[in-house]
C-alpha positions, -999 to 999 in steps of 0.1 A, spaced: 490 53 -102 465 25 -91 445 51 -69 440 75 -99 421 46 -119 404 40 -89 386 76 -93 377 76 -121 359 43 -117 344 60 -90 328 88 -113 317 60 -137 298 45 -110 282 77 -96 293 78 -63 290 106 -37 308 143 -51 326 144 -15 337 108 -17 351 119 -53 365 155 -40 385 139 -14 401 116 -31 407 135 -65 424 164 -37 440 137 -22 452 123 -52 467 160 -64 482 165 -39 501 133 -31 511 133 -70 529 167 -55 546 150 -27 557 120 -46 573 141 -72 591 163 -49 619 146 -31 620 167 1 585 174 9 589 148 40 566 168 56 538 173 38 540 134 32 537 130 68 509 155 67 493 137 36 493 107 55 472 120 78 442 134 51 447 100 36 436 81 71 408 102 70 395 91 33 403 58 45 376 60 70 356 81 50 355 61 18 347 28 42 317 48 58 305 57 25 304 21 14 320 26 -20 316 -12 -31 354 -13 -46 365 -39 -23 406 -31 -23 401 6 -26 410 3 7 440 -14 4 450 8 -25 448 36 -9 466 22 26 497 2 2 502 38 -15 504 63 15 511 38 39 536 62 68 569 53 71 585 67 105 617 56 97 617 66 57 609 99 69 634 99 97 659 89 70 653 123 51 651 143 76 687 132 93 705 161 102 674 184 96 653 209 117 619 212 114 598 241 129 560 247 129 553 280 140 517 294 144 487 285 167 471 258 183 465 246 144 500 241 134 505 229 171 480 203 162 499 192 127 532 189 149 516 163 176 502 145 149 543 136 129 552 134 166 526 109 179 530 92 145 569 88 151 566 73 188 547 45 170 569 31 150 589 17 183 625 41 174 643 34 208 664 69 208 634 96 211 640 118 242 613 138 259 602 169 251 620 197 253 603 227 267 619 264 268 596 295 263 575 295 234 594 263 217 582 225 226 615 208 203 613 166 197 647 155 190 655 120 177 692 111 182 693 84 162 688 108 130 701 138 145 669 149 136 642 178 155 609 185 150 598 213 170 570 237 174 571 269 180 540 293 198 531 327 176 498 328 164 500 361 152 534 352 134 548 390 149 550 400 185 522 404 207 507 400 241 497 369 232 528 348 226 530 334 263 524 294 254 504 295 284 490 326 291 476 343 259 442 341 261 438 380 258 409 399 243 423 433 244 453 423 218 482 443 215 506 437 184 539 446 175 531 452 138 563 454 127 584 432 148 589 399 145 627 391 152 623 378 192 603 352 176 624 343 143 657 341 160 640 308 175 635 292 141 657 309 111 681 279 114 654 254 109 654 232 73 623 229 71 595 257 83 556 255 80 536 282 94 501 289 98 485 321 111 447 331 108 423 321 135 437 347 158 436 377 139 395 378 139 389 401 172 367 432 159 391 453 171 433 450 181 457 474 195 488 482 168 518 490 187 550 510 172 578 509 193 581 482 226 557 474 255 581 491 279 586 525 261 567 560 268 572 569 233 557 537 218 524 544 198 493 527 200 466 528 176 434 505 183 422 495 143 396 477 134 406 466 100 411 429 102 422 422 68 445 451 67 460 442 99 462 407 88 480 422 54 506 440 74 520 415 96 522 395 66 542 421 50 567 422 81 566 382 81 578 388 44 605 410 46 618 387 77 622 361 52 632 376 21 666 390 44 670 359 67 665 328 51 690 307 34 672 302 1 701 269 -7 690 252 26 655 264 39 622 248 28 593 271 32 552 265 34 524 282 45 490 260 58 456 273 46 427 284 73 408 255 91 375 264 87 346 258 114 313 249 109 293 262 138 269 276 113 243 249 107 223 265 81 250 262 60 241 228 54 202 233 57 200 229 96 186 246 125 208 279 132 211 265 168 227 239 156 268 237 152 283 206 138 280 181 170 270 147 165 272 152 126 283 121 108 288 125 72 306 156 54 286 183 30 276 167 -3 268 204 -22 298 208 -47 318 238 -52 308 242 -10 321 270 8 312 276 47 296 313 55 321 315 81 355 308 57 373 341 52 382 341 14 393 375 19 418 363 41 428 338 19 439 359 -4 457 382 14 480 351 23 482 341 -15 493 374 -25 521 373 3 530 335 -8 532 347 -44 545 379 -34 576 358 -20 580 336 -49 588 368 -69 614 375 -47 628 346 -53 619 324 -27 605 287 -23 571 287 -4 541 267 -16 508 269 3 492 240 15 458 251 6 427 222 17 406 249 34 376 242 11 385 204 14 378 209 53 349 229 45 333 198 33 341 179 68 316 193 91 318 155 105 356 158 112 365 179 139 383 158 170 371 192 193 344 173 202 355 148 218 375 169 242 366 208 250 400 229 254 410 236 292 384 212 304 388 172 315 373 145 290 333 139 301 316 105 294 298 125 270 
């Protein structure tokens, strides 16, 4: 490929590590896509990355006057390519406000490519569903951002501190989504309370025990294991594509990159140059708890892969759109 030539004229010339990391990542990980027929999804999704080195590489000022073009001719989104695959198809996301984020992105990205037969959005309970009728295609979200059942899973209503988890339940959620072709969950960010309620049984029963544990990773460990077993029984391994998104990482911890510790990432311009970077606040741990479920599935048998570009994001403490609009509150001029 043209862009992998690219890169390593890049190295020869000495330019910026994170300039270099993103577009060797990049690179991987389209090589991936490109080779796998029905990865329409994490196309779409690499498309999105690739916008980003776009800008990034311009900022930078690499000097290769078509790197540009390169890198736009070669990951250049197609709605209606990706439409085509995905005729006949369901595709869920299922997580938090994360995955949520991933989903408006394809959607937003669809709608402006001008296809006449997109209906409005769909809302019932916990799934927002985008239906193209053209392709008889769907590509919907649904809200669980802690993948099993909780006091959190009203799509409007969840902002609870005092969370209270059905541990081993997750079927009132999956019976939304265990059609779908195409499934891509995320689920971290909400598991880091201190301290959550673990409920055995239902909300509405006297017998139902509660235990309040403060064991975040093994918390996080056995919902996982619940997730699991939901899929290894439910899903149709012939028809079902399966993946898992990595933690987005924040950066409200400015010594991290030798700043003031009152100091988040507001205003910053340029991502973290330090190779082999990793934020104070990215929960390895974590991490591989969900890589030991991912490859703890693939033994079973089944197809996941894990879209892991958590330390990519690390690097982007210039990158997150929160800025420009706080959640819950209108846009200021600011």
């Amino acid at each position: 490929m043209v862009l992998e030539s690219h890169i390593i004229s890049l190295k020869e010339k000495n330019h910026p590590q994170s300039v270099i990391c993103f577009l060797e990542v990049g690179f991987l990980i389209m090589s991936h896509i490109l080779s796998t027929e029905n990865n329409t999804v994490l196309s779409c999704l690499m498309t999105l990355l690739v916008i980003n080195l776009e800008e990034k590489t311009q900022n930078f000022s690499i000097g290769d006057g078509d790197l540009m073009i390169v890198i736009f001719q070669e990951c250049r989104f197609n709605g209606k390519a990706l439409l085509e695959k995905l005729k006949g198809k369901r595709v869920v996301f299922v997580g938090d406000s994360l995955n949520k984020n991933q989903w408006a992105s394809i959607v937003c990205l669809i709608e402006s490519t001008g296809i006449p037969s997109l209906k409005p959005l769909s809302y019932k309970g916990n799934l927002i569903a985008f239906e193209v009728k053209e392709y008889n295609a769907t590509i919907d979200f649904y809200w669980s951002p802690l993948l099993v059942e909780s006091n959190c899973d009203d799509p409007v209503n969840h902002r609870i501190r005092d969370r209270i988890i059905r541990i081993e339940a997750i079927e009132n959620h999956a019976r939304h989504w265990n059609d779908a072709d195409i499934l891509i969950f995320d689920s971290f960010t909400w598991w880091h309370e201190h301290q959550m309620t673990l409920l055995w049984g239902s909300f509405n029963s006297s017998d139902a025990i509660y235990k309040k544990v403060g064991m975040k990773l093994r918390r996080y460990e056995m919902a996982l294991r619940t997730w699991s077993d939901w899929l290894e029984v439910q899903i149709d391994r012939n028809r079902t594509r399966l993946f898992f998104m990595s933690l987005s990482p924040s950066h409200k911890n400015a010594t991290d990159w030798g700043m003031r510790n009152d100091q988040t990432c507001y205003e910053e311009t340029e991502p973290i140059s330090r190779k082999e970077y990793w934020g104070s606040q990215t929960d390895r741990k974590m991490m591989e708890i969900a890589e030991a479920s991912i490859n703890g599935l693939k033994r079973r048998g089944l197809d996941i892969q894990y879209l892991n570009i958590t330390q990519l994001s690390d690097y982007r403490k210039d990158a997150h759109p929160s800025i420009y609009k706080r959640n819950w509150v209108a846009p200021a001029k600011k």
